[in-house]
C-alpha positions in Angstrom: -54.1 -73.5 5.8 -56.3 -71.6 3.6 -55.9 -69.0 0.9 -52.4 -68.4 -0.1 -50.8 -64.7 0.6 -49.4 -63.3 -2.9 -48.0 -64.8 -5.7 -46.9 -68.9 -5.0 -43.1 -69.4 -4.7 -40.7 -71.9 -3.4 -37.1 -72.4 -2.5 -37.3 -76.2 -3.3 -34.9 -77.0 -6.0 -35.2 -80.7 -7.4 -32.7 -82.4 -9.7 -33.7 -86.0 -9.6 -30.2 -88.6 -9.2 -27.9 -85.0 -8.5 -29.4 -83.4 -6.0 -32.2 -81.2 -4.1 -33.8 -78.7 -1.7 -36.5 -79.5 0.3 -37.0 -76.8 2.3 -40.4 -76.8 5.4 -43.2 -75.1 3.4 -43.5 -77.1 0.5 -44.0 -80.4 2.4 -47.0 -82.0 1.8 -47.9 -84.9 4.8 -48.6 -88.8 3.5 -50.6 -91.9 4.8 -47.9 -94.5 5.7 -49.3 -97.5 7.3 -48.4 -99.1 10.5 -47.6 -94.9 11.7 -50.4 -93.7 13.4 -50.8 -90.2 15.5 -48.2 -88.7 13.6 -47.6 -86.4 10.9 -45.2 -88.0 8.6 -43.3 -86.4 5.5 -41.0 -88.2 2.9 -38.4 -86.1 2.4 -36.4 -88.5 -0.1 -36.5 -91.6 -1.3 -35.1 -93.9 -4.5 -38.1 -91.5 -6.7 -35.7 -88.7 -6.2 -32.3 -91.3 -7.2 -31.6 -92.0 -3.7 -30.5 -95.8 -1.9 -32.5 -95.0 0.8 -35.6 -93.0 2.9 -35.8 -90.5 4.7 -38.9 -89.3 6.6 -39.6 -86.5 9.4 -42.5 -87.0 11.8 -44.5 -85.1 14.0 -45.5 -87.5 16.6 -49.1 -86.1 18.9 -49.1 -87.6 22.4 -49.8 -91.2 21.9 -48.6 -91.5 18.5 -45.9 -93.7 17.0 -45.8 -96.8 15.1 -48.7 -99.8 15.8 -46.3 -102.4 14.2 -42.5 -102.7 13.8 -40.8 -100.0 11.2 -38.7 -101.4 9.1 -39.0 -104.5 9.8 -39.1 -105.9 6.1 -35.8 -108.6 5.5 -32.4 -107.2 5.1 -33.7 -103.3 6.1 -32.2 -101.3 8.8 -33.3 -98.1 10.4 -32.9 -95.3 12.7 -34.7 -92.3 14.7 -33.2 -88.8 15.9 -35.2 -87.1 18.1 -35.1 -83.3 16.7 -37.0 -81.5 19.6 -40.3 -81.3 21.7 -40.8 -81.2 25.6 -41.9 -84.9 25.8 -39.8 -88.1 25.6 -40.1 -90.8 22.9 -40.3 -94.6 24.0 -38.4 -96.5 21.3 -38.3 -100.3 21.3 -35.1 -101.7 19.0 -34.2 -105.4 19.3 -36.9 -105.8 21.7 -34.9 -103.7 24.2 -36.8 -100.5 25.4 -35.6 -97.0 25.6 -36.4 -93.8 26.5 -35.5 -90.8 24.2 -35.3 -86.9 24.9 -34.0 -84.8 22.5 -30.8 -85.6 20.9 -31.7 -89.2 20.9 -31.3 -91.9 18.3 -31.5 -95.1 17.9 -30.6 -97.7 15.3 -31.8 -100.9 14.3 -29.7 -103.5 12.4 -31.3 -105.0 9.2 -34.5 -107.1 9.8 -35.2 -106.1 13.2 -37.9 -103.5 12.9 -38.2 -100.2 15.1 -40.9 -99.0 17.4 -41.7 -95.9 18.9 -44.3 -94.1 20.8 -45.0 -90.4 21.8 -45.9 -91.3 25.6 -45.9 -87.8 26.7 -48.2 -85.0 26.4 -46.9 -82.8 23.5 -45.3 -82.9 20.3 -42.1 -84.8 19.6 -39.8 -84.0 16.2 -38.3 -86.4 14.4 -36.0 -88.0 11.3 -36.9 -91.8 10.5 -34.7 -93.3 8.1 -34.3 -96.7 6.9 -31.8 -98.4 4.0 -31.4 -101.8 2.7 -28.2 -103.4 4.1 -25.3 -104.5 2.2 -23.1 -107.8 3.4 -19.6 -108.0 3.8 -18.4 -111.4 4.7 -19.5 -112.2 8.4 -19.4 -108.7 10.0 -23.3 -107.6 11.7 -24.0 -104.9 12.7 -25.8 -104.4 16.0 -28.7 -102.1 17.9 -27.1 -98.6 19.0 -28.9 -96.1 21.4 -27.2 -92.8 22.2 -27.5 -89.2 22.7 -25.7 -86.4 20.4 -25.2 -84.5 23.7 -23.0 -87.5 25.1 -21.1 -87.5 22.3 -17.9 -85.2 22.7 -16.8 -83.1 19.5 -13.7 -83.9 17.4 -12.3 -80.7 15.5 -12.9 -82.0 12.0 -9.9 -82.3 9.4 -7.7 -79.9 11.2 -10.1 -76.9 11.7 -10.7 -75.6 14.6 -13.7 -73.6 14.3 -15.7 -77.2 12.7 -16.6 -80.2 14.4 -18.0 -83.7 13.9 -19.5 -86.5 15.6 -19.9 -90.2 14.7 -23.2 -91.3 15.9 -22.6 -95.0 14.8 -19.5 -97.1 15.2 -16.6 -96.8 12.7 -16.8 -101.0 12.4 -17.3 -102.8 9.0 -20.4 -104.4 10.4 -22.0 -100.8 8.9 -22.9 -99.9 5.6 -23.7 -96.7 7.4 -23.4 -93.6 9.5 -25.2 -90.9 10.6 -22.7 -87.6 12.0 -23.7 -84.1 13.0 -21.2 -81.5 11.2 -20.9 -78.0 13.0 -19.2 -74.9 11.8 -18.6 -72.2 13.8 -19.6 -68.8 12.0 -17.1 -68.1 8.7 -16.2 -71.4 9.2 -16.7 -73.5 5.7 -15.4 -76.9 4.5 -11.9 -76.9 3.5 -12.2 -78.4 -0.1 -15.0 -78.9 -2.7 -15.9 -82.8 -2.1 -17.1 -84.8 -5.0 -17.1 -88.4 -4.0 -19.2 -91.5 -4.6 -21.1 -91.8 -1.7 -24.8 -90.2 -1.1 -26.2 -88.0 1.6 -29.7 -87.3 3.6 -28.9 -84.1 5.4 -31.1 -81.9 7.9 -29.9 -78.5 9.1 -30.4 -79.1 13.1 -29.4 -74.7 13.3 -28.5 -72.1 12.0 -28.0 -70.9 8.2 -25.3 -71.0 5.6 -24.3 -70.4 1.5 -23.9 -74.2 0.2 -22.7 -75.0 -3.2 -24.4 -78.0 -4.9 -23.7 -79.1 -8.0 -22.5 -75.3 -10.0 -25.1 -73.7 -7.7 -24.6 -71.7 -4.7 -27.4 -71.9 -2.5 -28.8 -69.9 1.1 -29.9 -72.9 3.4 -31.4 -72.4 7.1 -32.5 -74.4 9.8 -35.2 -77.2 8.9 -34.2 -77.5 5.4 -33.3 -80.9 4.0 -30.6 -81.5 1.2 -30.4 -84.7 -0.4 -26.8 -85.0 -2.5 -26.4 -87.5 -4.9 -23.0 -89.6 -5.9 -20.1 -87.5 -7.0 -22.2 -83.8 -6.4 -19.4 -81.0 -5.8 -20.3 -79.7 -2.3 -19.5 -77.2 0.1 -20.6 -74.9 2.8 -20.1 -71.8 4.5 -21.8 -71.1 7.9 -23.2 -67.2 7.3 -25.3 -67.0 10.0 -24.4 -65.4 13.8 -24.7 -68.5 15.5 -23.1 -71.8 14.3 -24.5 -73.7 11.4 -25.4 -78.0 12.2 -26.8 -80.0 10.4 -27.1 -84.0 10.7 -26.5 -86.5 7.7 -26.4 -89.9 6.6 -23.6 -91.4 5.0 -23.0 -94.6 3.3 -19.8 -96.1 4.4 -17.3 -99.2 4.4 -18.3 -101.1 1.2 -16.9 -101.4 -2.1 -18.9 -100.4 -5.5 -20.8 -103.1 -7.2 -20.1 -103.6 -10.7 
C-alpha cells in the first residue's frame, strides 16, 4: 500500500454492544483456517457485542474453503454473492450450486458450507454464520436463491421503499437475511429501537443514518453493525436508490 497521503483519518466509528461503522479503508485482512485463495475480513463478531459473524471475502480464481464452514455443532451459515464476473460453486447439504451475483445460500445448523471461486476472476462476498436457537421441533432447512428472483414488496405502506425476504418467514428460523431499498428522499417511517441485532452492508448508493443520538453519511460498501434496542433510521440522499442487505434475528422469545 505504502506511504500514507496526509494526515491519517477514518470514518470508522466503534461503540462496542451499541453500535458501529466499518467503513472499506480501515479493514485490515486475517488468517482464517480452512479459507484459502481468499482475502477474508471480519467485519463483526461477539468482540464488538454481537450473537453472531460476519465476514466479507475476496475470493482469487480457485479460492474458497478446503473444509466445510461452519460446520461446528448447532452453527448455521450463509453466503451473498456481492459481485464479480465469475460464478461461485457453493456446496450446502451436500447439494451443489452454482452462484452469480445476487446469490445466497444458507446452511442449517451443523451442516457446514462450501464454496469455491471456479472462474477466472474475482468474486465478492458476505459469509456469516450464528449459533442456532431451538424452538420445540421446528428445523430449519438448506435455502438457495437469487435476490434478482425475488419480487419487491413496498415496505410498510411506502411506496418509494421496498423489501425482500431472502429466508422463509417459518419458525424453523432464528434468522433472516432481507435487502431494504429506498428510492431517493425516501427514509424509514419511524425511529426503530427494538431488541433484536443487525449485520448490515450497503449493496448502493449513499444515505444520512441515525444511530444511536448520531446522524451519520453512509455509502456503498460500508458495514453497520446495530446493537439491541439502538434508535435507527435512514434517509436515502444519494441520486440513485440507497440498498443495503442485513441480518435479522427473528422468531424466538428472550431468554431470561
Amino acid at each position: 500500500m505504502g506511504y500514507p497521503q496526509g494526515l491519517l483519518a477514518t470514518r470508522a466509528i466503534v461503540k462496542a454492544g451499541e453500535y458501529a461503522i466499518i467503513p472499506p479503508e480501515g479493514r485490515v485482512n486475517n488468517v482464517l483456517p480452512n479459507i484459502e485463495g481468499c482475502r477474508m475480513s471480519i467485519l463483526c463478531s461477539p468482540k464488538l457485542g454481537a450473537s453472531f459473524v460476519m465476514y466479507i471475502g475476496t475470493a482469487e480464481p480457485g479460492g474458497g474453503t478446503v473444509a466445510p464452514f461452519a460446520a461446528e455443532q448447532g452453527v448455521e451459515s450463509f453466503l451473498f454473492i456481492l459481485d464479480g464476473k465469475a460464478d461461485m460453486q457453493v456446496s450446502v447439504a451436500k447439494e451443489e450450486h452454482i452462484l452469480s451475483v445476487g446469490g445466497y445460500a444458507y446452511a442449517p445448523p451443523s451442516s457446514g458450507l462450501s464454496f469455491k471461486n471456479n472462474g477466472s476472476s474475482k468474486v465478492r462476498f458476505l459469509l456469516y454464520k450464528q449459533r442456532y436457537i431451538t424452538y420445540a421441533d421446528k428445523k430449519p432447512y438448506s435455502v438457495v436463491g437469487n435476490i434478482n428472483a425475488i419480487e419487491e414488496q413496498i415496505y410498510d405502506g411506502m411506496e418509494n421503499v421496498f423489501v425482500r425476504d431472502l429466508l422463509p418467514l417459518d419458525l424453523g428460523f432464528d434468522m433472516n437475511f432481507h435487502t431494504l431499498s429506498f428510492e431517493p428522499g425516501g427514509s424509514h417511517n419511524f425511529v426503530e429501537t427494538h431488541v433484536q441485532e443487525h449485520g448490515a452492508y450497503i449493496y448502493e448508493g449513499e444515505g444520512v443514518y441515525l444511530i444511536g443520538d448520531e446522524w451519520t453519511p453512509v455509502q456503498k460498501d460500508d458495514f453497520i453493525f446495530f446493537g439491541p434496542f439502538t434508535p435507527q433510521a435512514v434517509y436515502a440522499s444519494g441520486r440513485g436508490r440507497l440498498t443495503y442487505i442485513y441480518s435479522k434475528d427473528c422468531n424466538r422469545d428472550v431468554a431470561i
